[in-house]
N, C-alpha and C positions, 0 to 999 in steps of 0.2 A: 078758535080752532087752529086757526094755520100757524098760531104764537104758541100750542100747545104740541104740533105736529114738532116745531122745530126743536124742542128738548126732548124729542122721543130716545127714549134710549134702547130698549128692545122692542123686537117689531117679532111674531110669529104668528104665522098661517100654514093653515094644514088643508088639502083638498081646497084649495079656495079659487086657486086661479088653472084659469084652463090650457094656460101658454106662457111663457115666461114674460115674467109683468115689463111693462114699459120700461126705456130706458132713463126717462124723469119722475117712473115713480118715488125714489126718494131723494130729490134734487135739496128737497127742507131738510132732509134729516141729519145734517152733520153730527149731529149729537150721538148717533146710531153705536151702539157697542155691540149690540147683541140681534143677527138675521138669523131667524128660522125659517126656511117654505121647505113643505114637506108634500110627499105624493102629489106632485105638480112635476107637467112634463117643462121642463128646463133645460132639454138636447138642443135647442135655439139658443140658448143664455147670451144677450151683451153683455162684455164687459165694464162697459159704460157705465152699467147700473151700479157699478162701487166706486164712479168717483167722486160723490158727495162724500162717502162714509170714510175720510180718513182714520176715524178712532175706533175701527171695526172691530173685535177683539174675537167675538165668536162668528161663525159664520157652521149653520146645518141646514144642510143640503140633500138630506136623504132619500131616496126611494122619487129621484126627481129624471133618472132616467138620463143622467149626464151622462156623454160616452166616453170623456177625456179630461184631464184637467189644464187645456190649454187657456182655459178661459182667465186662467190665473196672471198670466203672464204681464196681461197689461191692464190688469184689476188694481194694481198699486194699495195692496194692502198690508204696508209693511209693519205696522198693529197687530196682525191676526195671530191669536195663539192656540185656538182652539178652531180644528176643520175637521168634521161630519160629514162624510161621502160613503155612508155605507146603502147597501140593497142600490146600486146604481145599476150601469151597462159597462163599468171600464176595465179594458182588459191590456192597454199598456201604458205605462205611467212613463213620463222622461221624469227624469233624479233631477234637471236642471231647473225646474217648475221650484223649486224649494227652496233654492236661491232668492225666488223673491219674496219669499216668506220667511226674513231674517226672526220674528218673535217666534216663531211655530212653536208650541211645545206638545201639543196634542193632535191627531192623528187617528181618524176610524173610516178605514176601506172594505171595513166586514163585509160578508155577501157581496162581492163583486167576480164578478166572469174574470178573472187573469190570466192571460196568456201566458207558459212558461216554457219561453223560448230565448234566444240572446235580442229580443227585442227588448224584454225587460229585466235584462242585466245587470242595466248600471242603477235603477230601482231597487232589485234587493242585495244590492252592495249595501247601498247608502239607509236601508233597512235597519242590516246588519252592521253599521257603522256609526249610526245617528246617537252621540252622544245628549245631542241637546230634546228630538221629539221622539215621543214617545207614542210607539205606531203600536195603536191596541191590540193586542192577541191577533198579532201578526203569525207569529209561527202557528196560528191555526187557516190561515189563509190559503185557501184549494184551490189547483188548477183545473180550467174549462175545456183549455184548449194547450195545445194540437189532442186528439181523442189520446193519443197513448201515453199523455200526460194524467188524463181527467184522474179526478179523488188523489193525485202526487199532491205534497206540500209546496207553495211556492215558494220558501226559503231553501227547500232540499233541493233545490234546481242545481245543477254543477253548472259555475257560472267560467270556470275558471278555460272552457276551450271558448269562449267567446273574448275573451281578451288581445288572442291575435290581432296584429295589425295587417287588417287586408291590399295595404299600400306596400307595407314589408313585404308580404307575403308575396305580391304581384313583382318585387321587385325581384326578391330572390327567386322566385320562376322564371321572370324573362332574363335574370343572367346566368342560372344555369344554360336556359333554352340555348342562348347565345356562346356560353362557353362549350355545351354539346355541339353543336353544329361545328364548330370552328377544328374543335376536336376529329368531327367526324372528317370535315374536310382535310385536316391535316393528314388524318390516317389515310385517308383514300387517296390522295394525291402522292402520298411519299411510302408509306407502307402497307398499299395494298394488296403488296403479294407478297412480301413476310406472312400478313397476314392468312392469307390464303395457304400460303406453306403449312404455317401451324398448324389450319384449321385442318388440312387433308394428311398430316402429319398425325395428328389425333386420330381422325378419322382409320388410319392405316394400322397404328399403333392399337388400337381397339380389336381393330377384328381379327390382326397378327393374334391376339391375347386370346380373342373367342375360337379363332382357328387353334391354335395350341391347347386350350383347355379341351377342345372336344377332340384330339388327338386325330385331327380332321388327315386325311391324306390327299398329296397335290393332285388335282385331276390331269393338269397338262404337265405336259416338260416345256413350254414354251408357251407366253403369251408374243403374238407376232404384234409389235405397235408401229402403223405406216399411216400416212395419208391416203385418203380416198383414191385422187391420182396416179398413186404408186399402188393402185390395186391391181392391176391386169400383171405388173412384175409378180407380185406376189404368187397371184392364182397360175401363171404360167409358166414362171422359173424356181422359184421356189417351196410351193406344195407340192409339185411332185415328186421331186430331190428330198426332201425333209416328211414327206408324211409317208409319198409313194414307196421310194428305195431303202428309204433308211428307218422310218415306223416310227417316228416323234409325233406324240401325242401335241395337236398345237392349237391354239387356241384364237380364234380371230375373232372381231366386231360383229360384222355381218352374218356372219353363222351360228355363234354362239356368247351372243350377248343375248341376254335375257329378256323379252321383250314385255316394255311396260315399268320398267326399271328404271330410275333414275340412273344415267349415263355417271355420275361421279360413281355410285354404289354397284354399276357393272363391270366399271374400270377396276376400283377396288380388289372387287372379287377376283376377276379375271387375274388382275399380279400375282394377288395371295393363293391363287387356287395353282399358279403355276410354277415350277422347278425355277423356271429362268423367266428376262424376259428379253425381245431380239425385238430393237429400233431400229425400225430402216430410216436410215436418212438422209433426206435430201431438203433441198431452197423451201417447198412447199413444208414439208416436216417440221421445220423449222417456225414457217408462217403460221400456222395453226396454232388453232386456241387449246382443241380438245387434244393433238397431239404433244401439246405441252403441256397442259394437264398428267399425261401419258407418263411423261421419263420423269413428269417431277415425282408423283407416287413411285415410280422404279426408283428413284435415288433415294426417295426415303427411307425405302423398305430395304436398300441397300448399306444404307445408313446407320439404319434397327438394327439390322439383322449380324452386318460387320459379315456377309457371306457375298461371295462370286454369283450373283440373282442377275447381272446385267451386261447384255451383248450388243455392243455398237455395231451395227452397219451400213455402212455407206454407201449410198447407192450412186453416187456422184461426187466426183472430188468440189472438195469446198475447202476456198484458202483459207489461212488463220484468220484473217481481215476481218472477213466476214461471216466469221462465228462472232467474234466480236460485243456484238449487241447482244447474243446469245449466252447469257454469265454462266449458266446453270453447263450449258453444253460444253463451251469453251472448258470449262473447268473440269470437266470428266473427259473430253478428249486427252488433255494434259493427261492427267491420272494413269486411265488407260488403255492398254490396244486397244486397235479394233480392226475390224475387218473393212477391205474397200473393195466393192464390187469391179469399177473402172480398172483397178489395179491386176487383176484376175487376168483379166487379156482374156485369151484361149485358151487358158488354163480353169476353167471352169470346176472342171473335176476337183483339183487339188484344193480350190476357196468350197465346194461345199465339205470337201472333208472338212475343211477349218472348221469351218459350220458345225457339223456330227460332233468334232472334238470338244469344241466349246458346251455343247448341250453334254458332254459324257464328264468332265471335270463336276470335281464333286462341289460341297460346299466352301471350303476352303476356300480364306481370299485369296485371291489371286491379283497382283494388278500389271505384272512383267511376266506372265507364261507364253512362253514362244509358238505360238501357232495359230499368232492371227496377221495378216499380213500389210498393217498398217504398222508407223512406227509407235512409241510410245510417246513422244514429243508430237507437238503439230504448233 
C-alpha cells in the first residue's frame, strides 16, 4: 500500500475532509501531478502541504472557501500549469503571486467576490497583459465590492488614476507647501503694502466705476480724515467755520460712518461719496494705521481720477526729517501745497478762507494754486 501510495499520480476528493488535510498528508506522494479537493473549507491552508509534490502540474481548489492566494508563495510549485480557484471568497489578488508560478498556463477565478478598486490594479493589468496564461472568461469576472461597483466588470476598472506614485505625489505637496510659505513670507515681509496698495486700489477703482455707472451724486464736499486725538480741533475750530459760517456739507467717522460696516468699506465710501478730501495732519496722523489707510485711498482716488480730490493740512509744523519714514506723505507734501495751521498765527480768518477756496476750486488739477499757505517744497 505505502509502495503504491508513492507512484500516486492523481489524488481527488470532493466533500471529504472537514478542514484542510494535514500538513504530511502527502509527504509519500512525490509522484503527485494532479490535486483535486473540492467543497472543503481550506481558509486554514499550509503551505507545507506541496512540498513533497515538486511535479505538481494541476492543482483545483474550488469552492474550498480560500480568501487569498498567499498561500502560493511559499508552496514552491514551480510545475504548476493548470490552477482552479473558482466559487471561492477572494477579492484581491497581488500580480506578484504569479511570479512563482513560472509554468502557469491556465487560470479559473470564476465566481469570486473581487474587489474593484486600486487594490487590485496591478492584478488586472497583468490580466490584461499575460501573454503566456490564459485567465478563463476573465472579461466576464464581476465586481462585489465597494457597492457602487457591484454587477461593473472587473477588467472595465479605470486602473490608469491608481498608477500615481504616492511618494511623488507627497513630495510634490511638501515642496509646493514649502515654496508657498517661503513665498508668502517673502511677500509679507517686503511687499506687504504694495500689496495692500493694490488690493485697496481695486477696491476704489470698483466702486469709483459703480458710483459712475449709477451717475451717483457726491453727498459731501468734504471727507475731514484726522486722528481721534485731533478730534476736539476738529469739533471746536473747525466745524464751525466750515459747516457753521460757510455750509460745507462734511463728512466725519464718528457721525457718519455707517455703523456695522466694515471700516475699509466706510472709508471707501466716505472718499467717493465726497467732492474732496481734507487730512489734518499731525505726529499722531502719521502714527496710525487706519489714518494711513485714510490718504493712501485719497491718493489713489487722486491718482484714478488725475482731479484736485486732496487737501493737506497741517496742524503742526513737522520737519522734512521726519516725514521721512513717511514715503507716501513725503511725496505728496513735495507735489503739493498745503495748508499749515501753526503758520496762520492770528490770522485765523485768512487760513479758513484758504479752506472755503480750496473746497470751491473745481476739479481741475491743480498742484501750484496760490492760496494755500504752505510752500510747495518741504
Amino acid at each position: 500500500m505505502l509502495q503504491a501510495m508513492k507512484h500516486l499520480e492523481d489524488f481527488t476528493a470532493e466533500n471529504f475532509y472537514i478542514s484542510a488535510p494535514d500538513v504530511d498528508t502527502f509527504q509519500y506522494n512525490r509522484q503527485l501531478k494532479s490535486l483535486t479537493i473540492r467543497q472543503t473549507d481550506l481558509s486554514d491552508l499550509d503551505p507545507g502541504l506541496f512540498q513533497p509534490m515538486p511535479h505538481l502540474q494541476v492543482l483545483d481548489f474550488s469552492e474550498t472557501k480560500i480568501k487569498s492566494l498567499d498561500f502560493l508563495f511559499q508552496a514552491d510549485l514551480s510545475a504548476l500549469r493548470c490552477l482552479k480557484l473558482s466559487g471561492n471568497e477572494i477579492t484581491v489578488i497581488n500580480e506578484t503571486v504569479f511570479q512563482f508560478l513560472p509554468a502557469l498556463t491556465y487560470l479559473d477565478l470564476q465566481n469570486n467576490p473581487f474587489t474593484c478598486d486600486c487594490s487590485n490594479a496591478g492584478f488586472i493589468q497583468w490580466v490584461k497583459n499575460s501573454n503566456q496564461t490564459q485567465v478563463v472568461n476573465a472579461y466576464q469576472y464581476t465586481c462585489s465590492f465597494p457597492v457602487a461597483e457591484q454587477g461593473n466588470k472587473l477588467l472595465d476598472f479605470d486602473i490608469l488614476s491608481c498608477w500615481m506614485d504616492v511618494s511623488f505625489l507627497c513630495f510634490i505637496s511638501s515642496t509646493c507647501l514649502v515654496v508657498l510659505t517661503l513665498l508668502a513670507s517673502f511677500f509679507y515681509h517686503f511687499l506687504r503694502w504694495q500689496l495692500a496698495y493694490a488690493y485697496r486700489l481695486f477696491l476704489a477703482l470698483l466702486y469709483d466705476s459703480r458710483m459712475r455707472k449709477a451717475g451717483a451724486r457726491h453727498l459731501y464736499d468734504a471727507f475731514i480724515s484726522y486722528n481721534v486725538d485731533d478730534e476736539a480741533w476738529v469739533y471746536q475750530e473747525m466745524l464751525p467755520v466750515l459747516e457753521g459760517e460757510q455750509g460745507w456739507r462734511l463728512c466725519l467717522h464718528h457721525r457718519d460712518f455707517q455703523p456695522g460696516k466694515p471700516i475699509v468699506e466706510n472709508i471707501t465710501d466716505a472718499i467717493y461719496s465726497s467732492r474732496k478730501t481734507i487730512c489734518v495732519i499731525t505726529r499722531r496722523y502719521l502714527q496710525s494705521e487706519w489714518c494711513s489707510r485714510e490718504i493712501q485711498m485719497a491718493s489713489f482716488r487722486l491718482f484714478d481720477e488725475q482731479k484736485d480730490v486732496l487737501v493737506l493740512l497741517f496742524l503742526e509744523e513737522i520737519p522734512a526729517h521726519q516725514l521721512s519714514p513717511y514715503y507716501r506723505m513725503r511725496k505728496l507734501v513735495k507735489k503739493r501745497t498745503y495748508l499749515s495751521w501753526p503758520k496762520a498765527g492770528q490770522h485765523t480768518g485768512v487760513f479758513w478762507q484758504n479752506v472755503g477756496r480750496a473746497l470751491e476750486t473745481g476739479d481741475a488739477p491743480t498742484e501750484t494754486a496760490d492760496l494755500l499757505t504752505g510752500p510747495a517744497g518741504c
